[in-house]
C-alpha positions in Angstrom: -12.2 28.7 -15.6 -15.3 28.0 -13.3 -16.1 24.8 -11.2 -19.8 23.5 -11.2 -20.6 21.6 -8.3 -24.0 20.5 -7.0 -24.5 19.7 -3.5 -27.5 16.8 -3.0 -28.6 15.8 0.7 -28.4 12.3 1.6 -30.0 10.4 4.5 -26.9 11.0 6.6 -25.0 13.5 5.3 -24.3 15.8 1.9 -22.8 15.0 -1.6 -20.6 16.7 -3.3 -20.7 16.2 -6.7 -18.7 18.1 -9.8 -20.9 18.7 -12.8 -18.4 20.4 -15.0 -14.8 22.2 -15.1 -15.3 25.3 -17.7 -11.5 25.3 -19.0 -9.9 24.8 -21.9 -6.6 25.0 -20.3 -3.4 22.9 -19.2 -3.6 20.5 -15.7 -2.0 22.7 -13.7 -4.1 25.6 -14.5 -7.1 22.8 -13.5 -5.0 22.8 -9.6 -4.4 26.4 -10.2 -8.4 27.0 -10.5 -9.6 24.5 -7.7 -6.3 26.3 -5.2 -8.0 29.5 -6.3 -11.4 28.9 -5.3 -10.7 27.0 -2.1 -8.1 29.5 -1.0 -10.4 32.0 1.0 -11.7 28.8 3.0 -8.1 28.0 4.2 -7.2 32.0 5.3 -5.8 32.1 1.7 -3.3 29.6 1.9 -3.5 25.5 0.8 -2.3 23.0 -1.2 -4.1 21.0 -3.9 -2.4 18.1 -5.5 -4.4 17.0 -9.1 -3.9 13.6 -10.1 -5.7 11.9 -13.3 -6.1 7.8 -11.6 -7.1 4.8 -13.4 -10.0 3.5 -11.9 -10.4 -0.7 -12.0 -12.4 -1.3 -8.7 -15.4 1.5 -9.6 -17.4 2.3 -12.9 -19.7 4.6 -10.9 -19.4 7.9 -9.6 -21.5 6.9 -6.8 -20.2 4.0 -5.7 -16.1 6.0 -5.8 -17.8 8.2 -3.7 -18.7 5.8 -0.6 -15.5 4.2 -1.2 -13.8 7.7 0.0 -16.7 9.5 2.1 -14.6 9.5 4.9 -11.6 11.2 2.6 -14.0 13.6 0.3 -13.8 17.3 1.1 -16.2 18.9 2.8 -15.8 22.3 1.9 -14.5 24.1 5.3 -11.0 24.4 6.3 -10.1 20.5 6.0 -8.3 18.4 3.8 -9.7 16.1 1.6 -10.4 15.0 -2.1 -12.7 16.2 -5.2 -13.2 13.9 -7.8 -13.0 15.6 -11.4 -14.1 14.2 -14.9 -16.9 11.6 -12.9 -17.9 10.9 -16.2 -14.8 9.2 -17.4 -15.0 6.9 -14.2 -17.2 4.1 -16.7 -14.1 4.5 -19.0 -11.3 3.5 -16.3 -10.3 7.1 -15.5 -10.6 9.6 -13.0 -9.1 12.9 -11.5 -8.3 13.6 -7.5 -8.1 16.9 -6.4 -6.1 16.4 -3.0 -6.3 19.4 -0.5 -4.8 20.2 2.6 -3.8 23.5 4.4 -0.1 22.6 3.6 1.4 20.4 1.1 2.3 17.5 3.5 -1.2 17.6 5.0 -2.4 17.3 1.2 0.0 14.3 0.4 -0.9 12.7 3.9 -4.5 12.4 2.5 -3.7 11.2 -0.8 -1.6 8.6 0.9 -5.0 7.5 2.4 -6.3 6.8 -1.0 -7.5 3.7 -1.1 -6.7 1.6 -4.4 -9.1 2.8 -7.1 
């Protein structure tokens, strides 16, 4: 299972967009995969909580992202969120990839979700 991601620099600061999950697998092997890959960034330890959302306020991947660019991950050792399947978002669905170094830290961010 592999995780395409393409990182695009804005005017003030970087996107992080996923492009594709390679799998052909069950959802928690999807949170397996994205715990395995963030893993080393954390000192081999974190949470990710996978969530597939309907999405009624947003039909664009872009305009979910600004609605959460102060929750989206960054890709260090800080929680935050990944959106998965961004092209089902024009079809009322998403998935959110919470992270955190612990579980409570990873539902503490979810719980910052705003309504989607």
């Amino acid at each position: 299972m592999g995780f395409d991601f393409l990182n695009v620099r804005g005017i003030d600061r970087w996107h992080v967009f996923n492009n594709e999950i390679n799998a052909r697998d069950t959802a928690p092997q999807y949170a397996y995969a994205v715990a395995q890959q963030i893993t080393p960034r954390f000192g081999n330890r974190a949470a990710v909580l996978m969530e597939n959302m309907r999405v009624t306020r947003f039909r664009d991947h872009e305009a979910l992202e600004c609605a959460l660019a102060d929750l989206l991950w960054k890709g260090g050792d800080g929680s935050g969120v990944l959106i998965g399947n961004a092209g089902c978002i024009s079809h009322g669905k998403v998935t959110v990839y919470t992270i955190g170094k612990t579980l409570e830290e990873a539902r503490a961010t979810r719980d910052r979700l705003p309504p989607l």
